[in-house]
C-alpha positions in Angstrom: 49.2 -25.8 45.1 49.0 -27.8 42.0 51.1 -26.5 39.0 50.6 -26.9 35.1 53.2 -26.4 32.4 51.1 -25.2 29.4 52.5 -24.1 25.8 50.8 -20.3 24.2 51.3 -19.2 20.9 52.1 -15.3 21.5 53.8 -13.1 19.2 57.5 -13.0 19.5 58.5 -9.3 20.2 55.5 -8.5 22.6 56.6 -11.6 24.5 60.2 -10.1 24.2 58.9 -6.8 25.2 56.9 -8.0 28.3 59.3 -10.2 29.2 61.8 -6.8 29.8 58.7 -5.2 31.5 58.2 -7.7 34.0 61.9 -8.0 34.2 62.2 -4.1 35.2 59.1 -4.0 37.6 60.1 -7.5 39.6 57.4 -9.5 37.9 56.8 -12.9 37.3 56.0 -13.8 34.1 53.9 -17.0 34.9 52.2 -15.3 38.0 50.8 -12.5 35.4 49.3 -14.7 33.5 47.4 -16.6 36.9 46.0 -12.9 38.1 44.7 -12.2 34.4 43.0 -15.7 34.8 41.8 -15.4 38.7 40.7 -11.8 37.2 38.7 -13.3 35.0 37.3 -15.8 36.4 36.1 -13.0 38.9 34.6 -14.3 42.6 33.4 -17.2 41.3 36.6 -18.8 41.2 37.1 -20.3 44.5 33.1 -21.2 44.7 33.6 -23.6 42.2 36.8 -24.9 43.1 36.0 -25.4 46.6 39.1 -27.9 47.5 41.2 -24.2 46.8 40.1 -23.7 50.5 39.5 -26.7 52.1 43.0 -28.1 52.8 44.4 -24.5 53.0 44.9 -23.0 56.9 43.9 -19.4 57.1 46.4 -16.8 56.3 47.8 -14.6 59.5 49.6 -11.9 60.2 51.8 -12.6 63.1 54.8 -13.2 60.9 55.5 -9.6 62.0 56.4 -10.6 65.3 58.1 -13.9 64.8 61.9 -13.3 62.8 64.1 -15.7 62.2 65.4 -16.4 65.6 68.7 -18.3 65.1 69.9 -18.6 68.3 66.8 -18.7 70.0 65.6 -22.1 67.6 69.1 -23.4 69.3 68.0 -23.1 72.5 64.6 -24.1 72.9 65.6 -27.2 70.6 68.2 -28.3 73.4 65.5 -28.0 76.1 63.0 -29.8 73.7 65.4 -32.6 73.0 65.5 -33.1 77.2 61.7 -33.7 77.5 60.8 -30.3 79.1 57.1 -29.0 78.5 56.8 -25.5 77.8 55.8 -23.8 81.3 59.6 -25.2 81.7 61.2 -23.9 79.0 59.8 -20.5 79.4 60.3 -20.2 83.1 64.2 -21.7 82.5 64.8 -19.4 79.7 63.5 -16.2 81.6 65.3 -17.1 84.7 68.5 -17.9 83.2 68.1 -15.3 80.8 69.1 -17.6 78.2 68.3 -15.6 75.2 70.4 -12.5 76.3 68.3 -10.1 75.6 68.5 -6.8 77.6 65.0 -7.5 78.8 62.4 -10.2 79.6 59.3 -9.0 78.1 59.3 -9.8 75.0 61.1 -13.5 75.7 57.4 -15.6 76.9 55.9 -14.4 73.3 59.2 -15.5 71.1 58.9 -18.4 73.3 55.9 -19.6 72.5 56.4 -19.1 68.6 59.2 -21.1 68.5 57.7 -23.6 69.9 54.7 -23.5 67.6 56.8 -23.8 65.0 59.0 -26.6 66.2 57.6 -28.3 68.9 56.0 -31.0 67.0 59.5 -31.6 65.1 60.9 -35.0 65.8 64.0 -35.5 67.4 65.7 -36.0 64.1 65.0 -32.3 63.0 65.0 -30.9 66.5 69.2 -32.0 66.7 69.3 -30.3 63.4 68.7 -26.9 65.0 70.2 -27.3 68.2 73.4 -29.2 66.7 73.8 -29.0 63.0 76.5 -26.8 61.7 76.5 -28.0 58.1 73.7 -25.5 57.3 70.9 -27.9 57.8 69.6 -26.4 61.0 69.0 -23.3 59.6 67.2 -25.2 56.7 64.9 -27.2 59.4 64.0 -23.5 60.9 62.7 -22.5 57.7 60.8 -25.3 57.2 59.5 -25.0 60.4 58.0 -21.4 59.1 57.3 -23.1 55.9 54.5 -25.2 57.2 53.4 -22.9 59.6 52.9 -20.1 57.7 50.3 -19.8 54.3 51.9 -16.5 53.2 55.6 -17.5 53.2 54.9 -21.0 51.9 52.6 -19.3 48.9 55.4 -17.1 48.2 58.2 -19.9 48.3 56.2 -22.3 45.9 55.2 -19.4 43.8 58.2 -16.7 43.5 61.3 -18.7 44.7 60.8 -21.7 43.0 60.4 -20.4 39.7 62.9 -17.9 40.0 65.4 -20.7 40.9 64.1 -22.5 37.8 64.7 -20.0 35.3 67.8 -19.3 37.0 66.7 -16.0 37.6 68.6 -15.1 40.7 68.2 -11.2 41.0 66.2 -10.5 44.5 64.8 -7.4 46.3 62.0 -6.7 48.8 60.2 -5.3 45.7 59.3 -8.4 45.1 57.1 -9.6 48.4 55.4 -6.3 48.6 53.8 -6.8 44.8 53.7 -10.6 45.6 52.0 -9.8 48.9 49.6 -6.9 46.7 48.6 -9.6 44.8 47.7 -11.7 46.9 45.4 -8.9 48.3 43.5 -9.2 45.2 42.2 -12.0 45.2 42.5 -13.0 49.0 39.7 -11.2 51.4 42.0 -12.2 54.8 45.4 -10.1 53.3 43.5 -7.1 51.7 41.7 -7.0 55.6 45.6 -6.8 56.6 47.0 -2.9 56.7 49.7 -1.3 54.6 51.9 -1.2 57.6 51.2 -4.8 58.2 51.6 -5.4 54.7 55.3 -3.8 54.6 56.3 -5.1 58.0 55.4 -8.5 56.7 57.5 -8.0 53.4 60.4 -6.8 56.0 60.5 -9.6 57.6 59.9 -12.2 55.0 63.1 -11.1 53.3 65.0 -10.9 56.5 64.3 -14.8 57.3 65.0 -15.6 53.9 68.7 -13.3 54.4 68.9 -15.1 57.5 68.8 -18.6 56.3 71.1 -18.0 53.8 68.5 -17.8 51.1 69.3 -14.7 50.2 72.7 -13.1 49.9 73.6 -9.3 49.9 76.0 -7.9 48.6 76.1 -3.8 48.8 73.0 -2.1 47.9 72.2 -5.7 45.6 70.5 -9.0 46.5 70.9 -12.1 45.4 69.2 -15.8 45.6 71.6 -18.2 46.7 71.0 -22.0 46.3 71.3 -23.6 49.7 73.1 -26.8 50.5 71.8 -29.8 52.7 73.2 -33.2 53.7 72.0 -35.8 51.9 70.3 -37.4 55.2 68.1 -33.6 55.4 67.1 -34.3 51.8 66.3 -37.8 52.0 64.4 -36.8 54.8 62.2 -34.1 53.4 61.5 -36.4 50.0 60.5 -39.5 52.3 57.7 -36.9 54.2 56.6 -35.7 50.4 58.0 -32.1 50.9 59.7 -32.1 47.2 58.3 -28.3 47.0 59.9 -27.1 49.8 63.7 -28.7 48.5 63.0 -26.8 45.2 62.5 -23.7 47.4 65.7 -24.0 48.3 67.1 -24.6 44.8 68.6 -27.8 45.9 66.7 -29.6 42.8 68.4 -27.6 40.2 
């Protein structure tokens, strides 16, 4: 999504005043402003803007069942990295039990996620996973999510970004549900979605992003947490034109 910085004349204590409102309910300043817009703008909106939806892929839901998966990236990276095609890695991984969980059943679906969200990686980011300790493997799995996922990249470019550019680091799982709510709005897929699928989806957004290292807790409080990457995993990321994604990270400010 395109952004635009734009300068408003507003007076200076309602500013102040809805600045501490948004700051109390976990709102965006900037993304208040877009929903009075889209809300004006009503349906026509994306009927006039048609390029809104024509190099956008759909928005899903099966986030729900696909979590970070750490040690499971690790694994299916290695086999990846040795040429094996996927009726392989699954059969290896359920025979050897490579994931350690207590069952099978659920291993052929996590599986076949991870390797929709890595397998076209090149060999370059597929070491990151399986190698990397620096912190740039786990960086390379949430990119992987990143471009796979509409939802999760919306709310990176949207919320994370500009919370890392204000310097706003305060974080909760407040947050995805309104950002998610909104979304609903104006977006006929996610209002089809149901509250439980809504709330599972906020769950486990804000576990991948705990998970990466994103986001920090610390007792009952969270906090954003600028990531670090080698110089070679940033080079890499601005020479394939993903500069959004390094701001998500906060590595840009």
């Amino acid at each position: 999504m395109k952004t635009k910085n734009v300068t408003l004349r507003i007076d200076a204590n309602l500013y102040e005043n809805y600045r501490s409102h948004c700051k109390t309910n976990n709102l965006l300043i900037s993304r208040q402003f877009e929903i009075l817009m889209e809300k004006s703008l009503g349906t026509g909106y994306n009927k006039k803007n048609p390029s809104v939806k024509k190099n956008s892929f759909p928005y899903v839901g099966s986030l729900t069942g696909e979590p970070f998966m750490l040690h499971e990236n690790k694994i299916v990276a290695n086999l990846l990295l040795q040429n094996k095609d996927l009726s392989s890695i699954r059969e290896i991984i359920v025979q050897e039990n490579l994931f350690g969980y207590k069952t099978i059943k659920s291993v052929p679906k996590r599986v076949n996620s991870i390797i929709k969200r890595i397998g076209k990686l090149d060999s370059k980011l597929l070491d990151k996973i399986a190698n990397d300790l620096s912190g740039d493997g786990k960086a390379v799995i949430l990119y992987s999510i990143y471009r796979r996922d509409r939802l999760f990249q919306e709310f990176m470019n949207e919320i994370i970004i500009e919370k890392f550019s204000i310097r706003d680091f305060d974080f909760n799982k407040k947050m995805i549900n309104k950002f998610i709510n909104d979304k609903s709005d104006c977006e006929r897929k996610i209002r089809e979605f149901t509250n439980e699928t809504k709330l599972k989806l906020a769950t486990v957004i804000f576990n991948i992003l705990k998970e990466s290292g994103l986001v920090m807790e610390s007792g009952n409080l969270s906090k954003l947490n600028n990531l670090f990457i080698s110089s070679d995993l940033r080079n890499y990321f601005e020479n394939n034109g993903d500069l959004k994604f390094i701001k998500s990270l906060g590595v840009l400010q």
